[in-house]
C-alpha positions as CSV (number, residue, x, y, z in Angstrom):
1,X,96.4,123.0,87.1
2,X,99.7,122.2,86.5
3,X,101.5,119.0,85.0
4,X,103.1,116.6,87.4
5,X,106.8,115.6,87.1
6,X,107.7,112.4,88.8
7,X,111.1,110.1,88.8
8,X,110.7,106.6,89.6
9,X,114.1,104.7,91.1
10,X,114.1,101.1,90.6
11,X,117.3,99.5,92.5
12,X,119.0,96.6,93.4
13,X,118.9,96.9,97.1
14,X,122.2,95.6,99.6
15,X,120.2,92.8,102.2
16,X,119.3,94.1,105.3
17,X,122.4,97.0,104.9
18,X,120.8,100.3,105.6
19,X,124.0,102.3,105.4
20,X,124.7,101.1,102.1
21,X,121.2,101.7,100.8
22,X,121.2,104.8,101.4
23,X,124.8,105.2,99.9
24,X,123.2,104.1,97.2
25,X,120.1,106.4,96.8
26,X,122.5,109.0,97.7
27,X,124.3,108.9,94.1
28,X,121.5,107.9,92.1
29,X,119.2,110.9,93.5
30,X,122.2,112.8,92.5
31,X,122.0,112.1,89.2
32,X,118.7,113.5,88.7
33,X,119.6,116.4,86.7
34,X,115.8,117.9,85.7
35,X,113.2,119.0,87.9
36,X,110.8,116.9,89.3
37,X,107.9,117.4,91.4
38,X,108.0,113.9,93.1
39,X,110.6,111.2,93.7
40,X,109.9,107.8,94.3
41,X,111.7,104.6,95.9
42,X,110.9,100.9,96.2
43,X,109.4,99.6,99.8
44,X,111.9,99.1,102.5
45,X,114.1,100.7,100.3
46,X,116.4,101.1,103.3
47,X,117.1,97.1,103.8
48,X,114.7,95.1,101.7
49,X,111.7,92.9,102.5
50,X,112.9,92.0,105.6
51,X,111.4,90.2,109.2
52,X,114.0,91.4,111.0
53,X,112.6,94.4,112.2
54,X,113.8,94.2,116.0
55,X,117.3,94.3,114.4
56,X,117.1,97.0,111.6
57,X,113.8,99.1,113.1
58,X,114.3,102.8,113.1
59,X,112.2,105.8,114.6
60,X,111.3,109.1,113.6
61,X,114.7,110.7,114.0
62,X,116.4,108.0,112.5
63,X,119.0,108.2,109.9
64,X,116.6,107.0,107.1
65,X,113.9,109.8,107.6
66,X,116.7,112.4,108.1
67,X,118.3,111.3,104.6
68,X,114.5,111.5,103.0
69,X,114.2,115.1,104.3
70,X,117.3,116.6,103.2
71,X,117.3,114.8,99.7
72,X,113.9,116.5,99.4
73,X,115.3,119.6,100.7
74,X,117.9,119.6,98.0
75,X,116.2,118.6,95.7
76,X,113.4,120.8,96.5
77,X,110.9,118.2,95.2
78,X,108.9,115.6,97.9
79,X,110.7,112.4,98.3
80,X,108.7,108.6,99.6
81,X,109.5,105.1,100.3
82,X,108.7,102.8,103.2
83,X,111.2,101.9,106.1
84,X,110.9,99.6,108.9
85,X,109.8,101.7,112.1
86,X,109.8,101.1,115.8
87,X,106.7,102.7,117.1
88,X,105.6,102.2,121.1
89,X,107.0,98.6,121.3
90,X,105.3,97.9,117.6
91,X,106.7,97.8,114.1
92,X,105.6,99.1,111.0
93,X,106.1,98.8,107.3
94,X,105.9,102.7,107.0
95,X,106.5,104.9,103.7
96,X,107.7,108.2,104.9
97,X,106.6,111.0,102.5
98,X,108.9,114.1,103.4
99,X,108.4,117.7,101.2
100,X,111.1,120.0,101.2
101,X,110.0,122.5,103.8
102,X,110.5,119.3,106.4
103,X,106.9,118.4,106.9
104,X,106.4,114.9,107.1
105,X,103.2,112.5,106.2
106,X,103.3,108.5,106.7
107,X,100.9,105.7,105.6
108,X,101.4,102.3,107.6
109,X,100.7,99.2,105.1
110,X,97.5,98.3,105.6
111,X,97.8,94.4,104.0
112,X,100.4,92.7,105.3
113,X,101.9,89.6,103.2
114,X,101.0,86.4,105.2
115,X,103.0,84.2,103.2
116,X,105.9,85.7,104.2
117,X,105.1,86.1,107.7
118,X,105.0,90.1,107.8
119,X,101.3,89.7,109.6
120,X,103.8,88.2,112.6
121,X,106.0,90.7,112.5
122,X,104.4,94.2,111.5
123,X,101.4,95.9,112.8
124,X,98.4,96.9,109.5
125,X,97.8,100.5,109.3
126,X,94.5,101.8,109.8
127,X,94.3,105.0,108.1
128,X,94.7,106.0,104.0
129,X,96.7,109.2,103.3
130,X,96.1,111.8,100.6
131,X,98.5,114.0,99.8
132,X,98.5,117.7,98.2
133,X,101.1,118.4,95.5
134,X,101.2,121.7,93.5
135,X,97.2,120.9,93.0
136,X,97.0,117.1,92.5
137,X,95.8,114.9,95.1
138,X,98.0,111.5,95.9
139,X,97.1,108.4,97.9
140,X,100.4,106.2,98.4
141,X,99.9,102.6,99.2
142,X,102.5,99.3,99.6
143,X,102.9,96.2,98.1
144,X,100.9,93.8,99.0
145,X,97.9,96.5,99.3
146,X,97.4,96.4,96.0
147,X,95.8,93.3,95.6
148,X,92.5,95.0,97.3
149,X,90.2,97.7,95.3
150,X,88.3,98.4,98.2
151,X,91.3,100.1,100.1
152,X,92.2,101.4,96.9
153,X,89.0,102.6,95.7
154,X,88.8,106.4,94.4
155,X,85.1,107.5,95.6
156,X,84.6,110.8,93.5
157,X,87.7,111.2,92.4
158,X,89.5,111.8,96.1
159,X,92.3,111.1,94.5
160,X,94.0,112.0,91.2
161,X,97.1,109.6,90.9
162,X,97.7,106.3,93.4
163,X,101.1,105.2,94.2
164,X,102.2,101.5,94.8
165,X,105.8,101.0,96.2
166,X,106.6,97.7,97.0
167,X,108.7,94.8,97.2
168,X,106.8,92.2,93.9
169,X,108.6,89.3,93.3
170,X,109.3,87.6,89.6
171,X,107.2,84.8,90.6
172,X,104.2,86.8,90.3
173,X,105.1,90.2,87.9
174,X,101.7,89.6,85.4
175,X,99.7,89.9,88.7
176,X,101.8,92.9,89.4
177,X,101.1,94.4,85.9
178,X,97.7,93.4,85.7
179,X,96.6,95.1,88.8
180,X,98.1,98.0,88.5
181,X,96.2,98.2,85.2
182,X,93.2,97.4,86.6
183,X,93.5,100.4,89.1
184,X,94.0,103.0,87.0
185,X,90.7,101.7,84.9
186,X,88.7,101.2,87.7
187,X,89.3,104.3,89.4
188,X,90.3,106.7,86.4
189,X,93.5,107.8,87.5
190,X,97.2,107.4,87.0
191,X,98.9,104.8,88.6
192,X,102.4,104.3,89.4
193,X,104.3,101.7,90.5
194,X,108.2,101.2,91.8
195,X,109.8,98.2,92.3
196,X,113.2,96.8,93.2
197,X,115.5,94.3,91.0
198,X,117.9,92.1,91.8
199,X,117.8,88.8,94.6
200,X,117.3,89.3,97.8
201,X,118.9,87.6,101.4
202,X,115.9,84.8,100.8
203,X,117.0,84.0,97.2
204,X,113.5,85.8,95.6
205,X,114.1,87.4,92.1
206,X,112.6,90.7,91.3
207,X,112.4,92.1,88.2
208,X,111.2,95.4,89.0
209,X,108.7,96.5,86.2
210,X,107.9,99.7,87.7
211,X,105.4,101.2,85.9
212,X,103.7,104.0,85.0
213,X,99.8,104.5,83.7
214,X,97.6,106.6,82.6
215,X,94.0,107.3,83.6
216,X,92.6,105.1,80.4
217,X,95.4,101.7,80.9
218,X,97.7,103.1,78.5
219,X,101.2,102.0,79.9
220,X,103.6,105.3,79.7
221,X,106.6,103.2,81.0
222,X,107.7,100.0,82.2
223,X,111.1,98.5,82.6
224,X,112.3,95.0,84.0
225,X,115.4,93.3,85.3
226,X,117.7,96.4,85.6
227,X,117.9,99.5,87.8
228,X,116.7,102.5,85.8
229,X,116.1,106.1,86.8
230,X,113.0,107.6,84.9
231,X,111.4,110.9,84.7
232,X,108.2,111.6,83.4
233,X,105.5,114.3,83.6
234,X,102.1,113.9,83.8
235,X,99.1,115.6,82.0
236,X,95.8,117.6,84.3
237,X,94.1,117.6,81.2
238,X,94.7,114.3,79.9
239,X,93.4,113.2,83.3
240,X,90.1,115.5,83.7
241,X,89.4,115.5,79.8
242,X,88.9,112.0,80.1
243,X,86.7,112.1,83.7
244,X,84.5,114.9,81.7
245,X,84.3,112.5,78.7
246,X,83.9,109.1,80.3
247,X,82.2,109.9,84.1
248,X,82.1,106.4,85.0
249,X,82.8,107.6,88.6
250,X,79.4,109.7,89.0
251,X,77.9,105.6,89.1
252,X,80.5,104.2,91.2
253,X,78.8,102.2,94.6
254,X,78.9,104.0,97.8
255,X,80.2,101.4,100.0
256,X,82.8,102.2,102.1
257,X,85.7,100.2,104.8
């Protein structure tokens, strides 16, 4: 199987300004200059963390999804963040994963953040996703999702890396880091996670610390308080070297949600 190449694009996003968010992933996907197999952006990349969805809400054919497809198009790699969709008179914290032949898969945010009032405003997903890329398996989650292993958990290795955008506030970034840690353990696979920097329209601080780790908790990137475009591949056999050695997911409990 084939490494995996991944950039990771932490920004300071414009407040509730779609057109100038995507301005802004515009040039910085530009400057990618090396292939990559995957390209990541923050949640609600488009506007921020945001309750005004009846305002800024887009559908399917929206400007946001059409940007996602031809950037992964161009690119020829697949391209995901979530937007704020319109959906039969409901709205939905959706990342849109596009792959350069146009197909489209989506994953609606399953835990919504009360404290914030997104349980008011969005409707929870129901279903996981898993995605196929040149061999590896992915399973994209948002935010606030990470806080739960049982939606996370990787039952016989379904999964071979888990992806967390989101919107993490400074407030709580060792909660952030810790988790993310503690997914990659339990469920022996990488984990990656892009956040955004900067202060948003409600006055939170983010510092971003997007991150990337490895099957074992080894951190293989991190970065806080500035925007920062990173590529990195990842090994197959640093990941299945380490399930053959250390099969703690041949004992792992069957429940399921």
């Amino acid at each position: 199987m084939p490494d995996l190449t991944i950039a990771l694009i932490q920004a300071n996003l414009f407040w509730e300004d779609i057109d100038a968010n995507l301005a802004l992933f515009e040039e910085t996907v530009t400057q990618l200059s090396e292939p990559t197999d995957l390209i990541l952006l923050p949640e609600m990349f488009t506007t921020g963390f945001t309750m005004n969805a009846e305002r800024l809400a887009q559908s399917m054919d929206g400007s946001a999804v059409r940007w996602i497809r031809e950037k992964a198009s161009q690119k020829k790699a697949d391209v995901a963040g979530s937007i704020i969709f319109r959906e039969k008179g409901r709205y939905f914290n959706r990342l849109v994963w596009a792959k350069p032949d146009g197909n489209l898969f989506t994953y609606d945010k399953r835990h919504l953040f009360r404290m914030a009032g997104e349980d008011r405003v969005y409707s929870a997903g129901e279903k996981r996703l898993t995605i196929p890329l040149n061999g590896w398996k992915i399973r994209p989650f948002i935010c606030y999702d990470l806080r739960f292993p049982v939606w996370c958990r990787n039952r016989r290795n379904t999964y071979d890396m888990s992806v967390f955008v989101a919107s993490w506030p400074h407030a709580r970034s060792e909660h952030w880091k810790t988790l993310l840690a503690a997914r990659a353990v339990e469920n022996q696979c990488y984990v990656v996670g892009v956040n955004r920097v900067g202060k948003d329209g409600n006055g939170l601080l983010f510092s971003g610390n997007s991150t990337i780790i490895d099957p074992k908790g080894n951190v293989l990137f991190e970065k806080a308080d500035e925007p920062v475009i990173v590529t990195q591949t990842l090994s197959w056999k640093a990941l299945t070297t380490y399930r053959n050695e250390f099969p703690a997911w041949m004992d792992a409990d069957h429940d399921s949600i």
